[in-house]
N, C-alpha and C positions, 0 to 999 in steps of 0.2 A: 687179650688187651696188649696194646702193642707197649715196648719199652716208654716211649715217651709220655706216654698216657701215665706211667705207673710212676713215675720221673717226679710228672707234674704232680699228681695225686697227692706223693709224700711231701713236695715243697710248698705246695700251693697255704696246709695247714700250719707248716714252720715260716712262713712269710707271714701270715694272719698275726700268728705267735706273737712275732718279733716285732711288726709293726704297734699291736696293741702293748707292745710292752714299754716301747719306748714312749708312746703314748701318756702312757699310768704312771711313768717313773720319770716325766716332767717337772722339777723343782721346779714349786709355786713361790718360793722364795726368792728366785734366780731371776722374777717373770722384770723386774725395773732396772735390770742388770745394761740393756739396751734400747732405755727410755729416753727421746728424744723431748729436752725440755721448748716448751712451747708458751708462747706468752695465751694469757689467760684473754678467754672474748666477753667484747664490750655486751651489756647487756642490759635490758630496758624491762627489770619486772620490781616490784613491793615487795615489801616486808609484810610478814600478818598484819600489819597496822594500815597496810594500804598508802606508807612511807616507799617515795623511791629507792632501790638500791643503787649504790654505784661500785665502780671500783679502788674506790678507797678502800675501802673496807677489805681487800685483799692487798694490802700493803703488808712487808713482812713477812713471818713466817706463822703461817697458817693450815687448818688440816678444812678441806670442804668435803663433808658428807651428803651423799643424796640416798635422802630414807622417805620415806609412804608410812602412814597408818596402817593401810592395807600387808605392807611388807614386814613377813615371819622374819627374816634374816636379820631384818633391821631391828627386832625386837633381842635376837638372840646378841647382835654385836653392840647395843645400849647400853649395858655394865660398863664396858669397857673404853665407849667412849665420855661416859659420865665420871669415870675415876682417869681420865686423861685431862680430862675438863679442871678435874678438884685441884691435879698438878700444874695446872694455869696454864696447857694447853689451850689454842683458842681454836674453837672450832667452830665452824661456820654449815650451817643445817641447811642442803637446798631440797627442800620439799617437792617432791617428784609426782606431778599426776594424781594429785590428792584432792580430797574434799577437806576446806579453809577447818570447819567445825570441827570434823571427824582429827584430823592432826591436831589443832589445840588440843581436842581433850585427851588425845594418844600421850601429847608432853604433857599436859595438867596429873594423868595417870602414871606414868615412866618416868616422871622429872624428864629438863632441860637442860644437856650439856652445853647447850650451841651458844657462844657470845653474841651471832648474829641469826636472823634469817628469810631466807630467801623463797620468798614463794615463786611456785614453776609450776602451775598448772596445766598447762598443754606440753610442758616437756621443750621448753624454745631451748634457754641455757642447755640444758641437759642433752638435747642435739649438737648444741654449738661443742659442749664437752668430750661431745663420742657416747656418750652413756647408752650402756645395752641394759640397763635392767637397775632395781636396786637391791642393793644398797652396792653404793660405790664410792671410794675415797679417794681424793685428790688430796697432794701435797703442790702447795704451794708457795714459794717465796718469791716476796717483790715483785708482786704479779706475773709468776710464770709460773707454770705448771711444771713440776720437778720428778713428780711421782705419781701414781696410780693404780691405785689395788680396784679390783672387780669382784665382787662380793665380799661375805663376812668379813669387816677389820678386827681384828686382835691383836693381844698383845706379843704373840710371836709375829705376826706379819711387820707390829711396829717397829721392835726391834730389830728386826734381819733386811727390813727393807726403808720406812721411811727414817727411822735415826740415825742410820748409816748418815743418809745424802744430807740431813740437818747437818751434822758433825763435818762432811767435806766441806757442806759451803759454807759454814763458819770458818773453818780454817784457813780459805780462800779469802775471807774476810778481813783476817790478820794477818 
């Protein structure tokens, strides 16, 4: 086998290494560090009630969840956004590609942290959003979109990522 062959042999597996390591050792924390805030889009869906939504109702300082029935994750990150709810967080439910019945009786079952919500059954808002999958949180203030976690929210993600930018743009405030 000639030199070069043996060359690449050994680097080729410390390249894999290196790359998969930088990979894995990506801080998810770090991930709104270089999040371009963007105003929030207009959109034309009801509330379970079969009431128009508008964008009023994103005035302020607000968190928008997109969770499913159907979705395990949204079931595990529920605690957490029901005790953010208690601390008079207001959080806004946009219901992602669900069946109307099947999410009622998912909240009737889990409790209801949402102050509002948003039904999204073919997923329109939820395209307008970027949304790849649920469950997904949006931080929003005075209808712009400030922040954005992509799967489970909790209470470390809340802390190290959306109460930071709450805290700057109050301060920006005063």
């Amino acid at each position: 086998m000639s030199l070069l062959a043996r060359i690449f042999l050994i680097l080729l597996p410390v390249l894999i290494f290196i790359f998969y390591g930088k990979v894995l050792l990506i801080d998810d924390k770090k991930s709104n560090d270089y999040f371009e805030p963007k105003e929030f889009p207009v959109f034309q869906l009801n509330n379970f009630d079969g009431i128009p939504a508008n964008l009023d109702i994103i005035s302020g300082v607000k968190l928008l969840n997109v969770w499913a029935s159907w979705c395990i994750t949204c079931l595990v990150e529920h605690p957490f956004l029901s005790k953010l709810a208690e601390s008079q967080i207001e959080i806004i439910g946009l219901n992602y590609k669900d069946d109307k019945t099947k999410a009622l009786d998912w909240l009737k079952r889990h409790g209801n942290p949402y102050t509002y919500l948003i039904y999204d059954p073919r997923g329109d808002l939820a395209f307008d959003l970027g949304v790849t999958g649920a469950p997904e949180t949006f931080l929003i203030v005075d209808q712009k979109i400030v922040g954005h976690i992509q799967g489970e929210f909790n209470e470390d993600k809340w802390k190290s990522t959306f109460l930071p930018i709450i805290q700057n743009s109050q301060k920006e405030l005063n």
